[in-house]
mmCIF file as gemmi writes it, N, C-alpha and C atoms, coordinates in Angstrom:
data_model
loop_
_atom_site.group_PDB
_atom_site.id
_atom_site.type_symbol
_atom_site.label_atom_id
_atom_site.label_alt_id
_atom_site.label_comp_id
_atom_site.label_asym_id
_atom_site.label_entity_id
_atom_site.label_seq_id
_atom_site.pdbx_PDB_ins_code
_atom_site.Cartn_x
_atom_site.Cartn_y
_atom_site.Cartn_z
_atom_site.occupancy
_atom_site.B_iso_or_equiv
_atom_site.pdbx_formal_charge
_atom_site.auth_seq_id
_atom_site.auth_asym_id
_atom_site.pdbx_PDB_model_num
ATOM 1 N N . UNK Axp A 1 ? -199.124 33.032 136.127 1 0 ? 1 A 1
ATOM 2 C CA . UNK Axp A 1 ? -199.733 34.335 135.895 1 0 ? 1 A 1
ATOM 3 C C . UNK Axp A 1 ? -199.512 34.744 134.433 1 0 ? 1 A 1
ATOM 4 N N . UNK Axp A 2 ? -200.381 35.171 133.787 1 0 ? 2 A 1
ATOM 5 C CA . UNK Axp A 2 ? -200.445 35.558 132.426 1 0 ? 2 A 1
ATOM 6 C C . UNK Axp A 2 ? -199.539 36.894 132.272 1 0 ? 2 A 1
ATOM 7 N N . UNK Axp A 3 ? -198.902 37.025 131.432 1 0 ? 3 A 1
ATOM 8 C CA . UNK Axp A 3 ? -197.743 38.47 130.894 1 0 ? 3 A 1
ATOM 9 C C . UNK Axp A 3 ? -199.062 39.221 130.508 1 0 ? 3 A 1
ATOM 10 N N . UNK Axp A 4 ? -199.005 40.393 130.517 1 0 ? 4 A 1
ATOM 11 C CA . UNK Axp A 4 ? -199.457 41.332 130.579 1 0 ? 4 A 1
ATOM 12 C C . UNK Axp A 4 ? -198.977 41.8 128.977 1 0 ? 4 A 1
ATOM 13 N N . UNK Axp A 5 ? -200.211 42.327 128.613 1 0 ? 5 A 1
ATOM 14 C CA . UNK Axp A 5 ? -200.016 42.716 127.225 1 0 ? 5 A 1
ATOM 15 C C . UNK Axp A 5 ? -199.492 44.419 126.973 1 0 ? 5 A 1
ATOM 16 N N . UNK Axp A 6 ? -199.221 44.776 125.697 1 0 ? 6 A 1
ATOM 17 C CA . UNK Axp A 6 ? -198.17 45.648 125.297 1 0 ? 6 A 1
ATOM 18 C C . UNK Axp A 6 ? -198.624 46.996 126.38 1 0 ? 6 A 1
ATOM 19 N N . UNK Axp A 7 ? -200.244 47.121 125.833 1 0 ? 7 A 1
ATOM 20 C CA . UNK Axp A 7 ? -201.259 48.009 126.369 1 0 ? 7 A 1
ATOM 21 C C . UNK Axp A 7 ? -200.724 48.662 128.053 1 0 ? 7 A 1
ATOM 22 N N . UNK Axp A 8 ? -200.922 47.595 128.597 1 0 ? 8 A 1
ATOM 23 C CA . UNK Axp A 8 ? -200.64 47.619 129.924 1 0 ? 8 A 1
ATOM 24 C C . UNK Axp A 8 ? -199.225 47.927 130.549 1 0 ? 8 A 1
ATOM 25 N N . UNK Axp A 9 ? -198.072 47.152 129.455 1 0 ? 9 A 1
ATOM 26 C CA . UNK Axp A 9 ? -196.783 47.492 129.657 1 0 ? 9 A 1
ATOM 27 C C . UNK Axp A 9 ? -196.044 49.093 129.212 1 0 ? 9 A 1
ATOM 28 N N . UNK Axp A 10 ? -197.137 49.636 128.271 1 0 ? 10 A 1
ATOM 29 C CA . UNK Axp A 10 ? -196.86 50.655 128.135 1 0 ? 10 A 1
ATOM 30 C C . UNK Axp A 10 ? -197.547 52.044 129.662 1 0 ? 10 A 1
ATOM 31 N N . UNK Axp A 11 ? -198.473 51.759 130.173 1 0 ? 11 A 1
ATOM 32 C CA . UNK Axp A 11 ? -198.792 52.394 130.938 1 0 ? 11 A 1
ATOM 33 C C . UNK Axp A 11 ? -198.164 52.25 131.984 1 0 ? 11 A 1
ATOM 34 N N . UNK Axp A 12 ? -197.409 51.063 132.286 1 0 ? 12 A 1
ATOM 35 C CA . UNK Axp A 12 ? -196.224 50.633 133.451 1 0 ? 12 A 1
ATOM 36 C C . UNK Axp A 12 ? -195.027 51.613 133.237 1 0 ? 12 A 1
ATOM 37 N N . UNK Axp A 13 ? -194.766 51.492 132.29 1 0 ? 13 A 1
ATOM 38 C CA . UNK Axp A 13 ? -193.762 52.341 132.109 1 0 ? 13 A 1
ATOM 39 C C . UNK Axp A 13 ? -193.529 53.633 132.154 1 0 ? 13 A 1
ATOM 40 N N . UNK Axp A 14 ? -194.809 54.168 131.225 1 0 ? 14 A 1
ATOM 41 C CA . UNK Axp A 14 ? -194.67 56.064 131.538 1 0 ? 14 A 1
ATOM 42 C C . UNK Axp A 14 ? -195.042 56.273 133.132 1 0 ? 14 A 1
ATOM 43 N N . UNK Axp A 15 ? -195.7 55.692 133.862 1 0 ? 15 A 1
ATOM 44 C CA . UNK Axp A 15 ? -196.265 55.556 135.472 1 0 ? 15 A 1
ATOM 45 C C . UNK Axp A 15 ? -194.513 55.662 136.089 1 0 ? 15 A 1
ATOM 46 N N . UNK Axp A 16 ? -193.885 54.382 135.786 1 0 ? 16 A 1
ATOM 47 C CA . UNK Axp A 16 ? -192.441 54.567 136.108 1 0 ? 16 A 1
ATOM 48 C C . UNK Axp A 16 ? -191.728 55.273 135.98 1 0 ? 16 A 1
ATOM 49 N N . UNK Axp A 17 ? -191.754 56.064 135.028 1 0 ? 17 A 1
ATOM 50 C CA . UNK Axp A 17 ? -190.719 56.746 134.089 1 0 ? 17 A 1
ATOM 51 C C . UNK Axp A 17 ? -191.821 58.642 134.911 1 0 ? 17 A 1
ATOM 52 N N . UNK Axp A 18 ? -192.529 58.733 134.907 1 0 ? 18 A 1
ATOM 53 C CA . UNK Axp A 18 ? -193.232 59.992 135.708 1 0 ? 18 A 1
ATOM 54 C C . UNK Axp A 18 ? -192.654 61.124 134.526 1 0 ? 18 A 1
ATOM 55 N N . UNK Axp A 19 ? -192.033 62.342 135.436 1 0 ? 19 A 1
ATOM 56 C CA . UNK Axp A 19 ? -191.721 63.547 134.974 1 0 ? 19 A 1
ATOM 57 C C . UNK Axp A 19 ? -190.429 63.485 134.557 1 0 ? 19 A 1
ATOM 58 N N . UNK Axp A 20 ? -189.442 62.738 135.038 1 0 ? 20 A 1
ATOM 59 C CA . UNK Axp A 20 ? -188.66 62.753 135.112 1 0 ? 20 A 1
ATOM 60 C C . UNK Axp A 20 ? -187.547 62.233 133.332 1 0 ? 20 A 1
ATOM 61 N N . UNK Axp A 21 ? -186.332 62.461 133.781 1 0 ? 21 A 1
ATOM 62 C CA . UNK Axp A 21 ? -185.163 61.374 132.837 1 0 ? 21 A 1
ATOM 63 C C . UNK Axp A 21 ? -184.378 60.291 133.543 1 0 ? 21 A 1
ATOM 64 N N . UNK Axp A 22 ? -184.857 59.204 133.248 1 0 ? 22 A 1
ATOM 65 C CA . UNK Axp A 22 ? -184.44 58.05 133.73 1 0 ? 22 A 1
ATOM 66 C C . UNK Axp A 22 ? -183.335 57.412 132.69 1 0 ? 22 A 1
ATOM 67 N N . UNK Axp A 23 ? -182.38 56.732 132.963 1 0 ? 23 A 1
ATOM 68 C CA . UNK Axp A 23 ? -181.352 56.085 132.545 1 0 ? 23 A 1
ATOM 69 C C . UNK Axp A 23 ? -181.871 54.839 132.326 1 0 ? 23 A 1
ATOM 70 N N . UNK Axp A 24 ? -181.733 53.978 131.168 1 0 ? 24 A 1
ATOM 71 C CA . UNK Axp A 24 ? -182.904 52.825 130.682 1 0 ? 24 A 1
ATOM 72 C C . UNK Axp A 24 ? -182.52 51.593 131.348 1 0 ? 24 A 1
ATOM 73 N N . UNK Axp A 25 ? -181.044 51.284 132.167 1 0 ? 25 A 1
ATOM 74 C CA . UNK Axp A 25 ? -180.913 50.341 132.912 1 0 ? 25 A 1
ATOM 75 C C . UNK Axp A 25 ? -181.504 50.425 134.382 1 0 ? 25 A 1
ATOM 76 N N . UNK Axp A 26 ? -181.516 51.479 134.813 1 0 ? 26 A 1
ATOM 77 C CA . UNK Axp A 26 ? -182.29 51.846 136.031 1 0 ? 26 A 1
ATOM 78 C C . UNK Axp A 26 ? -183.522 51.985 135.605 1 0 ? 26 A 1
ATOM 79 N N . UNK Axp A 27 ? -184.356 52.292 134.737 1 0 ? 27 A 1
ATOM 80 C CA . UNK Axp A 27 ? -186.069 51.89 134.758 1 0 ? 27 A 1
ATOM 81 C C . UNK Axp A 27 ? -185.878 51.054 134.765 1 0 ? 27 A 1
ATOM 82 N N . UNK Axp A 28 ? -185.269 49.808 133.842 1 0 ? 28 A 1
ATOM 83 C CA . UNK Axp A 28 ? -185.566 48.957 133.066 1 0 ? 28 A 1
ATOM 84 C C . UNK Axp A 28 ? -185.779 47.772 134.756 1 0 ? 28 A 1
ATOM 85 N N . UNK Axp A 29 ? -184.4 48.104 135.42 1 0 ? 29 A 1
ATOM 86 C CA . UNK Axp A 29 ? -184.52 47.255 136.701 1 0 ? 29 A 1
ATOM 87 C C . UNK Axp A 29 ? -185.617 47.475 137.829 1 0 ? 29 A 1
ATOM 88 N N . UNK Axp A 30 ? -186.091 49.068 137.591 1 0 ? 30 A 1
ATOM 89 C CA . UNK Axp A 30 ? -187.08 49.563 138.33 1 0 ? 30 A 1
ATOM 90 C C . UNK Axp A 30 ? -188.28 48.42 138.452 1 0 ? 30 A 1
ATOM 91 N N . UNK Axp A 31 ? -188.305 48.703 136.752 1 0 ? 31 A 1
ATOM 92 C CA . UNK Axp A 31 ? -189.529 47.861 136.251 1 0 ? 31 A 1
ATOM 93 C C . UNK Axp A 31 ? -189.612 46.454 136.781 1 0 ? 31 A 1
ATOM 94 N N . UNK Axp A 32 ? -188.113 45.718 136.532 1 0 ? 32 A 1
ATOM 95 C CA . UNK Axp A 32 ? -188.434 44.315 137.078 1 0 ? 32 A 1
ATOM 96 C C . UNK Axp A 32 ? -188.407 43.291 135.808 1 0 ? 32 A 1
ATOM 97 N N . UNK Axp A 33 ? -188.525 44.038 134.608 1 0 ? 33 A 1
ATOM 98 C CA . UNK Axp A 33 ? -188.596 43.753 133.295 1 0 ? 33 A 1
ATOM 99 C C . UNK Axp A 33 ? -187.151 42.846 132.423 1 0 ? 33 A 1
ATOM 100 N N . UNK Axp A 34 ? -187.666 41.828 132.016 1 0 ? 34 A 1
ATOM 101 C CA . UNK Axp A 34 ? -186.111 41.397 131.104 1 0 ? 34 A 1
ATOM 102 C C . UNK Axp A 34 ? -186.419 42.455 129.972 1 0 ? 34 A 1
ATOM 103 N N . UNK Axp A 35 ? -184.832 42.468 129.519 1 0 ? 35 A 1
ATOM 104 C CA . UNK Axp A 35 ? -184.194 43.091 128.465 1 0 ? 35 A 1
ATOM 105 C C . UNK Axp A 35 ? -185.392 43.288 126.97 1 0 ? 35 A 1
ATOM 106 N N . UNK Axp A 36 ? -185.783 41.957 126.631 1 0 ? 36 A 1
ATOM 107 C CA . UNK Axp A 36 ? -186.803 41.891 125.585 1 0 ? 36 A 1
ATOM 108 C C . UNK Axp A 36 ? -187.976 42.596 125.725 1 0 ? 36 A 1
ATOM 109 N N . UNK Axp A 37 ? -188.475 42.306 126.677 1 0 ? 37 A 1
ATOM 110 C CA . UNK Axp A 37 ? -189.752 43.466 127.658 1 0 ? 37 A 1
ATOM 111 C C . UNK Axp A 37 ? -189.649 44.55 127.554 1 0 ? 37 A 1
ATOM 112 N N . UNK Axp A 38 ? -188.272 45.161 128.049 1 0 ? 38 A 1
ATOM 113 C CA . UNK Axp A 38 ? -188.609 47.048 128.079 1 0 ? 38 A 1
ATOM 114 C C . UNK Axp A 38 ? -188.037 47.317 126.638 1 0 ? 38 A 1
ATOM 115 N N . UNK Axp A 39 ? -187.396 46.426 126.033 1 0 ? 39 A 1
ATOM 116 C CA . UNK Axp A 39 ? -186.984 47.18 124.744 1 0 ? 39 A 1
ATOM 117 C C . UNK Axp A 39 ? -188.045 46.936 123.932 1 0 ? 39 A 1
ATOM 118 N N . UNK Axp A 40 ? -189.261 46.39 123.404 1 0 ? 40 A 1
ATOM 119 C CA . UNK Axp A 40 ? -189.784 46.239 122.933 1 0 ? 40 A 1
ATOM 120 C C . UNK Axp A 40 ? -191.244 47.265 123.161 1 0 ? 40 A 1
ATOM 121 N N . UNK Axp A 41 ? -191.122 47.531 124.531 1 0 ? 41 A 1
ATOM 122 C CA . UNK Axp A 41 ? -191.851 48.238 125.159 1 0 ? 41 A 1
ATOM 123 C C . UNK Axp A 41 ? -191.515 50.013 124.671 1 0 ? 41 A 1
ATOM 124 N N . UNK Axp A 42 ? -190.244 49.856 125.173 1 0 ? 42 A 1
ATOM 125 C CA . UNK Axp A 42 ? -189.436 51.079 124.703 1 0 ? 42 A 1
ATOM 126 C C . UNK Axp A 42 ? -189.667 51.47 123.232 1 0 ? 42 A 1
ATOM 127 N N . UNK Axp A 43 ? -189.266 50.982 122.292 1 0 ? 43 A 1
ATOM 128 C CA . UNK Axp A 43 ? -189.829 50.955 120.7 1 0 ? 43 A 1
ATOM 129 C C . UNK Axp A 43 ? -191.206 51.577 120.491 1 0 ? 43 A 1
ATOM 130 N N . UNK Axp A 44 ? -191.721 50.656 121.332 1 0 ? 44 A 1
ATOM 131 C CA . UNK Axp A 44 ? -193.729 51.031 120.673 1 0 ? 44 A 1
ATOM 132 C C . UNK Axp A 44 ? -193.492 52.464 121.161 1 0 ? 44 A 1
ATOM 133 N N . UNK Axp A 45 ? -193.62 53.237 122.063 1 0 ? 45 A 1
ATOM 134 C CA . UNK Axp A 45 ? -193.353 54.306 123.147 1 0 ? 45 A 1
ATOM 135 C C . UNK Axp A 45 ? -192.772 55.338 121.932 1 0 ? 45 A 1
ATOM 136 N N . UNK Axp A 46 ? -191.389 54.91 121.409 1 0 ? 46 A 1
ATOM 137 C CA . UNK Axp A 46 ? -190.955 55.92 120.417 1 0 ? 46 A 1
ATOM 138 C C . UNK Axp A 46 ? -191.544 56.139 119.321 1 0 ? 46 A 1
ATOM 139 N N . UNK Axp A 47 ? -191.973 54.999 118.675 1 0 ? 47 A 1
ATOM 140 C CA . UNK Axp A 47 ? -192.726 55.313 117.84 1 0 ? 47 A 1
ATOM 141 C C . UNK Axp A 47 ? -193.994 56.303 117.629 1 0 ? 47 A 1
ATOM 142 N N . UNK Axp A 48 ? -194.275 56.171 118.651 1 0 ? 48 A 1
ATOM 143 C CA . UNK Axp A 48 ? -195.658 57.185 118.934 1 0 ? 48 A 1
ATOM 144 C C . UNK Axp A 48 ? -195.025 58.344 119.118 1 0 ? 48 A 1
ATOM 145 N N . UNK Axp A 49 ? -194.215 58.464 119.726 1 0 ? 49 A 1
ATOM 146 C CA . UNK Axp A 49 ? -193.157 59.989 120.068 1 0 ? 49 A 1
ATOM 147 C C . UNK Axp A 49 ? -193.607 59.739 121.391 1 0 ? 49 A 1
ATOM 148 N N . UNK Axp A 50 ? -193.982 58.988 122.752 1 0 ? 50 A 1
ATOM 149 C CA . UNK Axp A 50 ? -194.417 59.45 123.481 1 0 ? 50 A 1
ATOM 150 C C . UNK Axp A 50 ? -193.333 59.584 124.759 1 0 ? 50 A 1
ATOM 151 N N . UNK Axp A 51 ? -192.799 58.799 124.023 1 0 ? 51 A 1
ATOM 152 C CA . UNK Axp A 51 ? -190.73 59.328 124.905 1 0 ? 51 A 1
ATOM 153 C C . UNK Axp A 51 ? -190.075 59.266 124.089 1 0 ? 51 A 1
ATOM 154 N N . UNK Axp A 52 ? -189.04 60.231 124.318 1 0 ? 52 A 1
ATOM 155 C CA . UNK Axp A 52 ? -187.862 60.814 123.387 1 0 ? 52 A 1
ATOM 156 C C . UNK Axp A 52 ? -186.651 59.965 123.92 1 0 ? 52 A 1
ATOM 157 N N . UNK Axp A 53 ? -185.547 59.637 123.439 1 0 ? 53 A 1
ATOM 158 C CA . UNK Axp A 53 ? -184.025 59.074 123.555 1 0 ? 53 A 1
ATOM 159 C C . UNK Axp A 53 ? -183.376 60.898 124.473 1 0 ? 53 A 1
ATOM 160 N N . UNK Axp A 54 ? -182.634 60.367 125.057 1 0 ? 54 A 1
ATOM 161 C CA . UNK Axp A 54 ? -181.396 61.161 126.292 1 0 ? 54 A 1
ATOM 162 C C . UNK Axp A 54 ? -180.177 60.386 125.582 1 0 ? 54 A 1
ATOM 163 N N . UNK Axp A 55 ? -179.234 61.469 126.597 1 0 ? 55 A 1
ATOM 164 C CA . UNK Axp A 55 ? -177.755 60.465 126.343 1 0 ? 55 A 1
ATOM 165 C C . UNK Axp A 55 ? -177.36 59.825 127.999 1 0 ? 55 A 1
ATOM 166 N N . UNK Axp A 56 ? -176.312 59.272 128.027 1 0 ? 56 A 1
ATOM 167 C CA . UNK Axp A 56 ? -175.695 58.421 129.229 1 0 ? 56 A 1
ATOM 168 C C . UNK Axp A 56 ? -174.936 57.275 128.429 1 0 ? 56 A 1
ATOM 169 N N . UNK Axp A 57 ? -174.097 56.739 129.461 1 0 ? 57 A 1
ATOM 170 C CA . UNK Axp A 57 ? -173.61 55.74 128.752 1 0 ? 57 A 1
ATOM 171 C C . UNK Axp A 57 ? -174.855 54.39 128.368 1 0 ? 57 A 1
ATOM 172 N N . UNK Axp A 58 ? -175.922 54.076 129.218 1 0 ? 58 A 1
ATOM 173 C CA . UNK Axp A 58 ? -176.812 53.18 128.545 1 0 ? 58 A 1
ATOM 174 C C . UNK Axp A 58 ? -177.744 53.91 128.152 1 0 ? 58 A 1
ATOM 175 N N . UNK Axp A 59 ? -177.859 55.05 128.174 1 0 ? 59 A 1
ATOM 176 C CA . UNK Axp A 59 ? -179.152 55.778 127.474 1 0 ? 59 A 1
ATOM 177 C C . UNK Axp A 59 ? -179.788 56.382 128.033 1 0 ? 59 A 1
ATOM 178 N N . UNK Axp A 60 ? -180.737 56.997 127.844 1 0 ? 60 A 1
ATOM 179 C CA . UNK Axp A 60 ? -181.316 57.685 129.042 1 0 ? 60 A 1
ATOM 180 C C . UNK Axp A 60 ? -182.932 57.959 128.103 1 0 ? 60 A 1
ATOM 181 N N . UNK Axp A 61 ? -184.143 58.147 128.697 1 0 ? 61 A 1
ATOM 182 C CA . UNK Axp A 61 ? -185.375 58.686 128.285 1 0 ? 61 A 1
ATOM 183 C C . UNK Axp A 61 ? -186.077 59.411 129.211 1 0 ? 61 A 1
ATOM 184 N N . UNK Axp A 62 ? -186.82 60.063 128.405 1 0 ? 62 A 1
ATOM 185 C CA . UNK Axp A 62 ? -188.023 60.684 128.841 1 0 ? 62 A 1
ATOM 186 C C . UNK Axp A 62 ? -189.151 61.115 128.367 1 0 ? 62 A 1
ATOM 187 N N . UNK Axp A 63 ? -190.023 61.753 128.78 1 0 ? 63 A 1
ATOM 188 C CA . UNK Axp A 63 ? -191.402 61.749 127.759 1 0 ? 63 A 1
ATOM 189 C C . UNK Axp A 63 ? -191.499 62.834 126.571 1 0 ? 63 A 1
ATOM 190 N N . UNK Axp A 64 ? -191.789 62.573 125.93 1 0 ? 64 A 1
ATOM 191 C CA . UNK Axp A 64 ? -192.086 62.726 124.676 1 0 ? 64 A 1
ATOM 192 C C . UNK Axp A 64 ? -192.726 64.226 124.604 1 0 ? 64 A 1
């Protein structure tokens, strides 16, 4: 099965991530995603502002 491009991984994620503040090891496992995947995913996302950084001990986000 072909990986799914950034496009798509970004809409996986805010879909996942909803209203809420999620802790980035619990999306991240939500997702199903290796480490390289949501962080890279995660990045594009900030950059745009379209989720902001939380605190926790692994981090925490939410939307932007």
């Amino acid at each position: 099965m072909a990986r799914p491009d950034i496009k798509e991984d970004r809409k996986k994620f805010l879909q996942a991530l909803g209203r809420e503040t999620h802790g980035n090891g619990a999306l991240r496992k939500a997702l199903g995603w290796a480490e390289s995947r949501y962080w890279k995913v995660h990045a594009s996302l900030l950059e745009d502002e379209r989720i902001v950084k939380g605190r926790g001990r692994g981090g925490s986000v939410s939307r932007g």
